[in-house]
C-alpha positions as CSV (number, residue, x, y, z in Angstrom):
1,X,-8.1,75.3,51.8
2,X,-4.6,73.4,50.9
3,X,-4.4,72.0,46.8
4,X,-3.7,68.4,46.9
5,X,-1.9,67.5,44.4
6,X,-3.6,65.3,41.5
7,X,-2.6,61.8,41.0
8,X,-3.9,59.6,38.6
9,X,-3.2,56.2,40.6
10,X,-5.4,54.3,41.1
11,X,-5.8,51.4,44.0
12,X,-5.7,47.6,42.9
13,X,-9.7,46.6,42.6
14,X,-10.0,43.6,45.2
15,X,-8.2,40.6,44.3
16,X,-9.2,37.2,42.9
17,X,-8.4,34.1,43.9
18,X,-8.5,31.0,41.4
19,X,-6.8,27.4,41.7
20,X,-5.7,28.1,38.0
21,X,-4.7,30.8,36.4
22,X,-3.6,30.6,32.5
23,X,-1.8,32.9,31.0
24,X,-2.8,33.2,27.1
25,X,-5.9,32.7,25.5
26,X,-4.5,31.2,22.0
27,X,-6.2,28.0,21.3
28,X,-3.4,26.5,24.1
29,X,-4.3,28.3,27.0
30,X,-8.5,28.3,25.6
31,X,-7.9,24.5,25.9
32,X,-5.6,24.6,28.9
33,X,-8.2,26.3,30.6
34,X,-11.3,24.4,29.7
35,X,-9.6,21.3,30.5
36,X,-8.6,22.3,33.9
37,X,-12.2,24.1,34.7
38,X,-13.5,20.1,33.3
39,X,-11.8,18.6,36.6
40,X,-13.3,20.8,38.4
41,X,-10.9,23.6,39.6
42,X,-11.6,27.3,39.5
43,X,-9.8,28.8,36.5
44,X,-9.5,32.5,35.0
45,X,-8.7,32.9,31.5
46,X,-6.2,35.6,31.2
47,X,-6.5,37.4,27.4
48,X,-5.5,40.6,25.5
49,X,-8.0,41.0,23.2
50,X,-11.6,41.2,23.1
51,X,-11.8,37.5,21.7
52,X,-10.2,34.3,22.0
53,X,-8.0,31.8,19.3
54,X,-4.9,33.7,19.6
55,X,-2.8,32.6,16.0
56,X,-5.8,30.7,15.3
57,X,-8.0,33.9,14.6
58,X,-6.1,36.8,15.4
59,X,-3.5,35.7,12.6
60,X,-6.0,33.9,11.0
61,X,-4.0,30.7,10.1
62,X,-7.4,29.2,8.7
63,X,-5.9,25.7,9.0
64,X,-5.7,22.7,11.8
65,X,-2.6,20.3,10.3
66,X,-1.2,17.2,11.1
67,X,-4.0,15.3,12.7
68,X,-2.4,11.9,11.2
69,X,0.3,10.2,10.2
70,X,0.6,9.8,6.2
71,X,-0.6,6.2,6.4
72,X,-3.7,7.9,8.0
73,X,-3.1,6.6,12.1
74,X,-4.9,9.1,14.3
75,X,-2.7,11.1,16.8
76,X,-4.5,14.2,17.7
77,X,-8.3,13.9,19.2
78,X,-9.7,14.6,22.3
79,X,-10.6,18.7,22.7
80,X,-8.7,19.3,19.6
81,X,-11.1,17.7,17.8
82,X,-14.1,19.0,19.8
83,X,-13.3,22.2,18.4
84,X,-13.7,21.1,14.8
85,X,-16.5,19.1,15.7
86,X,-18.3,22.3,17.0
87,X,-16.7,24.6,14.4
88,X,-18.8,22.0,11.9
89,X,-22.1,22.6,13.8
90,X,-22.1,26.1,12.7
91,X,-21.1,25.1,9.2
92,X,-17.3,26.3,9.9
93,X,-15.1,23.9,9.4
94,X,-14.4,22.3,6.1
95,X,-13.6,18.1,5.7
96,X,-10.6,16.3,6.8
97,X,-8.4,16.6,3.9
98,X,-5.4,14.9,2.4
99,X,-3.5,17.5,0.1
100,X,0.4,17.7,-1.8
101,X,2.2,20.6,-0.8
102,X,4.0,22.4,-3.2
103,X,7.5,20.7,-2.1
104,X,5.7,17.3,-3.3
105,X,5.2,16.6,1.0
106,X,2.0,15.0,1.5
107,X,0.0,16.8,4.4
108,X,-3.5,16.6,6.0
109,X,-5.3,19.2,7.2
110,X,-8.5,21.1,8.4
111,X,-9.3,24.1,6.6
112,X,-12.2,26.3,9.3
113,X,-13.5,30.2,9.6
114,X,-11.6,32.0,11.8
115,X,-14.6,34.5,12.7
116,X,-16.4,31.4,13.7
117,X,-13.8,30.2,15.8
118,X,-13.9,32.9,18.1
119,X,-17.6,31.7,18.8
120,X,-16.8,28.3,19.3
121,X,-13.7,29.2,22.1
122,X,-16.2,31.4,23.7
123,X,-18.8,28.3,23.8
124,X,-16.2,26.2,25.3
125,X,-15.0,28.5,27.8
126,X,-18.7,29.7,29.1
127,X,-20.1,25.9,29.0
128,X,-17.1,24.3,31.0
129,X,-17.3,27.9,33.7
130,X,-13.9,29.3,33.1
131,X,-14.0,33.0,34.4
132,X,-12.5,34.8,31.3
133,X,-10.6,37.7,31.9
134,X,-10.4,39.6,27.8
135,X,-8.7,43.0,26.9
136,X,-5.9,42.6,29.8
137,X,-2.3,42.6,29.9
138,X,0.4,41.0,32.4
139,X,2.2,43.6,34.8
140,X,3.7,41.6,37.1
141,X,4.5,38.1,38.7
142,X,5.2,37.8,42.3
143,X,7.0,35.0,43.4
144,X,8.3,33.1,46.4
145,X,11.3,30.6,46.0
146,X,10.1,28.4,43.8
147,X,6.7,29.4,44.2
148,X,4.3,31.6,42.0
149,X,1.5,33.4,44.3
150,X,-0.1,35.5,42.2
151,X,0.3,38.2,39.4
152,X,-1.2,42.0,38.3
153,X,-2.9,42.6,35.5
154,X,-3.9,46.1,33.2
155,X,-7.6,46.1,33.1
156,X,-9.8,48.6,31.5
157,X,-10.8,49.1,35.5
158,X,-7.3,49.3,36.8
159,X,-5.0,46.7,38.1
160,X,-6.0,43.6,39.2
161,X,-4.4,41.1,41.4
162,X,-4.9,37.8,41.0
163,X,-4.1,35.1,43.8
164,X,-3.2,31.8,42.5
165,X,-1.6,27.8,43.1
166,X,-1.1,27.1,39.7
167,X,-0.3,29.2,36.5
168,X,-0.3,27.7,33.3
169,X,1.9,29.9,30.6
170,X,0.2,29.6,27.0
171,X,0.8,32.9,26.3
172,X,3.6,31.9,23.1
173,X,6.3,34.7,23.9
174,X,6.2,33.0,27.5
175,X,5.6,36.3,29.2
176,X,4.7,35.5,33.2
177,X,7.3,32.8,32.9
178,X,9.7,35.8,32.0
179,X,8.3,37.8,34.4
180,X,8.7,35.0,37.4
181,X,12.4,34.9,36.4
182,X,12.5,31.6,34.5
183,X,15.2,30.1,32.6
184,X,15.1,30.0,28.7
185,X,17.1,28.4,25.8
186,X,19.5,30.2,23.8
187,X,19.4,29.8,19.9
188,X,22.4,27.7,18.5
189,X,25.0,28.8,16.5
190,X,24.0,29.1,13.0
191,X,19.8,29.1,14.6
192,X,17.3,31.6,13.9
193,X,14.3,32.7,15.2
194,X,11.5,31.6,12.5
195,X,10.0,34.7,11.1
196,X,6.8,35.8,11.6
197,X,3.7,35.5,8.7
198,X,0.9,38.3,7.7
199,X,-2.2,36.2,6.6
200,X,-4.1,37.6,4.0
201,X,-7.5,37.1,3.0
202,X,-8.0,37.2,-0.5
203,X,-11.0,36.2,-3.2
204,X,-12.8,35.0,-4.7
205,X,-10.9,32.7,-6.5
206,X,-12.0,30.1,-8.8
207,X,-11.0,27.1,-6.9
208,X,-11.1,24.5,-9.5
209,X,-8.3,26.0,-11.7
210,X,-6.3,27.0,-8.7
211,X,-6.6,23.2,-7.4
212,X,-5.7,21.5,-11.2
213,X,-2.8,23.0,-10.9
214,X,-0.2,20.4,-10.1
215,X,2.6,20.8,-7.3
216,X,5.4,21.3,-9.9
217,X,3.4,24.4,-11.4
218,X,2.6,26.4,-7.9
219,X,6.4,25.5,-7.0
220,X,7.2,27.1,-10.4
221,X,5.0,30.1,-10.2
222,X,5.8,30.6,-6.2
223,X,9.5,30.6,-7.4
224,X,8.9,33.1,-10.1
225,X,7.2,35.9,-7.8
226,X,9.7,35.7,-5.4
227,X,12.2,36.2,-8.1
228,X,10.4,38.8,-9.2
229,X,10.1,40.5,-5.7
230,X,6.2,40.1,-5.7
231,X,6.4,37.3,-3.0
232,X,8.6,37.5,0.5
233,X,9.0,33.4,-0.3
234,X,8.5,30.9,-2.6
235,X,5.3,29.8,-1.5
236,X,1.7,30.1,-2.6
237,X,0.1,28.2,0.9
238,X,-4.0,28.7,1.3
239,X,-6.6,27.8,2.9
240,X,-10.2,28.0,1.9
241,X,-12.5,29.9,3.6
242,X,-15.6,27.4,4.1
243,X,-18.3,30.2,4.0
244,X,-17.1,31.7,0.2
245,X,-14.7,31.4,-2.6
246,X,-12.3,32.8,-0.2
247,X,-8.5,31.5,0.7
248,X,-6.5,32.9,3.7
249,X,-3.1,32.9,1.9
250,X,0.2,32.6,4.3
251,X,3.0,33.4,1.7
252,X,4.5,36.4,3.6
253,X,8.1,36.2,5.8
254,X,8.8,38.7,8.8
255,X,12.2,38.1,10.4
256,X,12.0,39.9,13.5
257,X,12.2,39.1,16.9
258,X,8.6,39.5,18.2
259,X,9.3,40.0,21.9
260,X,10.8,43.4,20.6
261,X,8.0,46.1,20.4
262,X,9.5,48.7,17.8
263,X,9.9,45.2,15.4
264,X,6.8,44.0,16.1
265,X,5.6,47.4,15.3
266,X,7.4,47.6,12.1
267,X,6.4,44.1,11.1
268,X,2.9,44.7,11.2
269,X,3.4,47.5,8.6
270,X,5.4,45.4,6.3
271,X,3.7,42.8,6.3
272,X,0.6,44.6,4.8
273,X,2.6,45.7,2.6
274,X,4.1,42.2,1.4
275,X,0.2,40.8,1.4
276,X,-0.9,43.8,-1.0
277,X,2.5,42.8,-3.4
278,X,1.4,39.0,-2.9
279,X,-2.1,40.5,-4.1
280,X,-1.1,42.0,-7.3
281,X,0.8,39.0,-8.2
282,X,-2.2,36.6,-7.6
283,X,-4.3,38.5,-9.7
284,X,-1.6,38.8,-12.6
285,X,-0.3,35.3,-12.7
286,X,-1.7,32.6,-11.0
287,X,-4.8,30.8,-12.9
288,X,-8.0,31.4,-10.7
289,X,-7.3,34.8,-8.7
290,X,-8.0,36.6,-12.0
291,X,-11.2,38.2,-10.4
292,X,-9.6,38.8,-6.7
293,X,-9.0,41.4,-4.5
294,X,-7.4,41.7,-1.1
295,X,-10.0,41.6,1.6
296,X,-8.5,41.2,4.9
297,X,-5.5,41.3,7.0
298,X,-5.0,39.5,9.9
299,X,-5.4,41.4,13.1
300,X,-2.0,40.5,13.9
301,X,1.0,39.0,12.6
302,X,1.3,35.1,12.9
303,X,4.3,34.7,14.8
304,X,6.3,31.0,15.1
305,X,9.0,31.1,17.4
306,X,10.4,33.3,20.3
307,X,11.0,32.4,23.7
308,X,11.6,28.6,24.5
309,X,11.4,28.1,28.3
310,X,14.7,25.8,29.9
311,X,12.4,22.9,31.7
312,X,12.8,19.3,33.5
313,X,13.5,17.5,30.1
314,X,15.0,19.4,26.6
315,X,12.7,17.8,24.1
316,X,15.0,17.7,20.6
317,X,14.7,17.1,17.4
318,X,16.7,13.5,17.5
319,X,13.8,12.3,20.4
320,X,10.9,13.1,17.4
321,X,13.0,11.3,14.4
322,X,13.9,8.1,16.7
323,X,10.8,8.4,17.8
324,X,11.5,8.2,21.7
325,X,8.4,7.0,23.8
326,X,8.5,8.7,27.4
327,X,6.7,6.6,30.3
328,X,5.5,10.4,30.7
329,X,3.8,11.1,27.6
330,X,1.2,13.9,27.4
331,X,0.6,14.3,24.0
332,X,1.4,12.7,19.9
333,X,2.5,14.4,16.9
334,X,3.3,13.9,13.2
335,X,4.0,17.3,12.0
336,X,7.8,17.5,10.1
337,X,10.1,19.1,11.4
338,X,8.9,22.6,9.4
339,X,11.8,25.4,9.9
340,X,11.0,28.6,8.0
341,X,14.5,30.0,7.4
342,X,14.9,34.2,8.2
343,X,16.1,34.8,4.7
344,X,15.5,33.1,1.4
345,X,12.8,32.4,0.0
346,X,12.4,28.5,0.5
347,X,11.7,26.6,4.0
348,X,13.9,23.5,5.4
349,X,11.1,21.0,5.4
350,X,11.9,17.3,7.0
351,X,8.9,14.9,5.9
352,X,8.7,11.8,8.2
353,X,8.0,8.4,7.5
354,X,4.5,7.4,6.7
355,X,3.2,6.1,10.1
356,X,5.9,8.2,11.9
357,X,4.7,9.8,15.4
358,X,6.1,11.1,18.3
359,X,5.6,11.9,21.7
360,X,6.0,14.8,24.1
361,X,6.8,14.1,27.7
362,X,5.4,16.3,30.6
363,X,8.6,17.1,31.6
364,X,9.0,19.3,29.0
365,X,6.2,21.5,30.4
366,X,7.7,21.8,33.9
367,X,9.8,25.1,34.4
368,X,12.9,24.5,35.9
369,X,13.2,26.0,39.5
370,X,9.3,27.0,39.5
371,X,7.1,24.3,41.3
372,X,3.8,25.8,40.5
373,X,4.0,26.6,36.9
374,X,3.5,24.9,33.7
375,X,3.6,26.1,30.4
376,X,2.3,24.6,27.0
377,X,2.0,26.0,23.3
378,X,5.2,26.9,21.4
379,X,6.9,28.0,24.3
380,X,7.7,24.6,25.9
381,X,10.7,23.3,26.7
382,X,12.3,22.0,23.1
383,X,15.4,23.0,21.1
384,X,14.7,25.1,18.0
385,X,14.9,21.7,15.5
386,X,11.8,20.4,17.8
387,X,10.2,23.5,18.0
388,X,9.3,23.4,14.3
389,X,7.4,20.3,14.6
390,X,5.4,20.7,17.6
391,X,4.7,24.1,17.6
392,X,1.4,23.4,14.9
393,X,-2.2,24.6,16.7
394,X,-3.1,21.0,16.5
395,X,0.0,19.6,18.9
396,X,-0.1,22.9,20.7
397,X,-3.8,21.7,21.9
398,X,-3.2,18.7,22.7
399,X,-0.6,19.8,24.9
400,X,-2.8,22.7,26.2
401,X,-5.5,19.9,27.1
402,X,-2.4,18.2,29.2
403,X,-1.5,21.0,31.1
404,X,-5.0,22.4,32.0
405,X,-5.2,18.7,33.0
406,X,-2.2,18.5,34.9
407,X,-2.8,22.0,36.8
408,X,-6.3,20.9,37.8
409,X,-4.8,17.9,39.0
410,X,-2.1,19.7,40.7
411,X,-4.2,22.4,42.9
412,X,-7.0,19.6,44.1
413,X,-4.2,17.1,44.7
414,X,-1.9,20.0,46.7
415,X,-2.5,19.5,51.4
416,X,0.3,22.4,51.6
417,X,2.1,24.0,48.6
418,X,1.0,23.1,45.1
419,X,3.8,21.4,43.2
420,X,3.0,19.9,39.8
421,X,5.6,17.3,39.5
422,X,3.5,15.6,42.8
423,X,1.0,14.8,39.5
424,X,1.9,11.1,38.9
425,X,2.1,10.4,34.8
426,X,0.2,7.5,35.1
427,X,-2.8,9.3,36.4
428,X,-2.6,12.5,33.9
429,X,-2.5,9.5,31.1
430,X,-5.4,7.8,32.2
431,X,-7.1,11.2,32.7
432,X,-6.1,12.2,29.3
433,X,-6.9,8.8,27.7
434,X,-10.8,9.0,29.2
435,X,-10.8,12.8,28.0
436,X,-9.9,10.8,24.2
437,X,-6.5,12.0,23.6
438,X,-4.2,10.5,21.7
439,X,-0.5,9.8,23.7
440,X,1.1,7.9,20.5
């Protein structure tokens, strides 16, 4: 009898076929997804983890902003707001609120549970019959010209290939668009990446002292623990947890570059560390977090800005500010433009006007050279200045519902070769406009 040798290969399970495939299952691609499996195209749901929400539970933001201009004009709906509406059906979701930020900024915002938000994806997904596809990574993309046919994936049963006419890239660090050779955009002299945030739960506080206290005293007391090395910025940002006396606090600062695994790595250590400082100094100095204790980390750090992907239009900063209106617009904003500085402990925070909004053209989710791809989240196509306005979960659904859109519309419309700029802008905003978005 000859000894074969052992191998622990294994063969690819048999492959799938879908007419969408998103990459990313932060609230982006989870809306991407169920907007495309809405227009009736197959889709799979391609996720890391065991659970949807990406930043929105996994980093535990806690908080939708920017729904409205400051004068109070509407300019984020349609599945965005589904979300809150179900979040609020299991008691998750707080009221629609008008605060002062500690720079003196007015901002408006909903404050939710991020548990319960993992529930509410996974209602969405299962009711509108996207195939999810949780705890796997991206191996590979294989591509034809300008064409994407498919891609692997890691699963917990092996490697999967996954046949495909259009892919959807929501996965923020712009992954299967790296791996299908696209084109990015370099950062600018004097640019940064934004760094990354730990969020921290934290309670219970007594929210009636913490909410007397007036903008010019948080700014005051932020500004002492970061002089006093307690806090990694000037900030003392939170959101309320709507089940307790709990408040998700974001006042930590990571600069790394979270495409690079060793600094991710490292990140995640410090920035546990630079919640547990922020802890001490909450309980020590800041009026109601007398009787509070760290409770929680996020599962991951919160990250803002890596890879921007080169497409068909460059959205920039001057386009938001003017505003420019695009015969091609997909989706509406009013976030400032919101740049969180590597070092230092302030941010660079450009309010806008009070019924300033803006626009985001479709173009700037086309991929250059790739005719079957789209991508949407804070990956698009935008210079770094635009970045920090539209990269906000709220905007970063409303494009997600425009691309799951567009990509449905895109596979049923394809005879040959699917091509997503064959998808006419008049028709995605009409189908976007009956779905209740807002275009601006």
């Amino acid at each position: 009898m000859t000894d074969q040798p052992f191998s622990s290969a294994r063969p690819e399970a048999v492959p799938l076929d879908t007419d969408v495939l998103v990459c990313g299952g932060g609230v982006a691609g989870t809306i991407a997804a169920v907007a495309a499996a809405r227009q009736g195209a197959r889709v799979i749901l391609l996720e890391r983890y065991g659970f949807l929400g990406g930043n929105a539970t996994a980093g535990a933001v806690a908080q939708f902003n920017s729904w409205q201009t400051a004068n109070g004009r509407r300019v984020v709906a349609g599945l965005a707001q589904e979300v809150v509406d179900r979040l609020r059906e299991y008691g998750a979701a707080a009221a629609h609120q008008v605060f002062v930020m500690s720079t003196g900024h007015r901002m408006d915002r909903v404050e939710y549970a991020p548990e319960v938000l993992k529930l509410v994806l996974d209602d969405m997904v299962r009711d509108a019959g996207v195939q999810p596809l949780l705890h796997a990574s991206l191996l590979d993309v294989s591509r034809e010209g300008s064409r994407i046919d498919s891609v692997r994936v890691l699963t917990k049963g092996g490697v999967v290939r996954i046949r495909l006419r259009v892919l959807v890239d929501t996965s923020g660090d712009m992954d299967a668009m790296r791996q299908a050779g696209a084109q990015f955009l370099p950062l600018e002299d004097g640019e940064a990446l934004q760094p990354a945030t730990m969020m921290f739960r934290f309670g219970p506080i007594d929210f009636a002292r913490f909410d007397a206290l007036s903008p010019a005293e948080l700014a005051s007391l932020a500004r002492r623990g970061y002089e006093e090395k307690a806090l990694a910025r000037a900030a003392l940002h939170v959101a309320r947890d709507p089940y307790s006396a709990d408040g998700w606090f974001n006042i930590s600062r990571l600069a790394i570059d979270a495409t690079d695994a060793m600094a991710l790595g490292r990140a995640e250590i410090e920035g546990r560390r630079q919640a547990w400082n922020a802890a001490q100094y909450l309980r020590a100095h800041v009026p109601g977090c007398a009787s509070g204790r760290l409770l929680a980390f996020g599962t991951q750090v919160g990250v803002r800005e890596t890879r921007r992907v080169l497409g068909d239009h460059v959205l920039t900063a001057e386009e938001l500010l003017a505003p420019v209106e695009f015969d091609d617009a997909i989706a509406a904003g009013a976030y400032p433009i919101d740049i969180h500085p590597a070092a230092g402990g302030e941010l660079v925070y450009s309010a806008l006007g009070d019924d300033h909004a803006y626009q985001i053209p479709y173009r700037s989710l086309c991929p250059a050279g790739l005719d079957n791809a789209l991508v949407a989240g804070r990956g698009i196509s935008a210079t770094h200045q635009a970045l920090a306005a539209i990269r906000v979960m709220t905007i970063s659904m409303a494009v997600g519902q425009a691309a799951g859109t567009a990509a449905a519309m895109t596979a049923e419309g394809a005879s040959s070769g699917a091509d997503v700029r064959a998808v006419s802008a008049k028709s995605l905003r009409e189908a976007l406009r009956r779905d209740g978005a807002c275009l601006g």
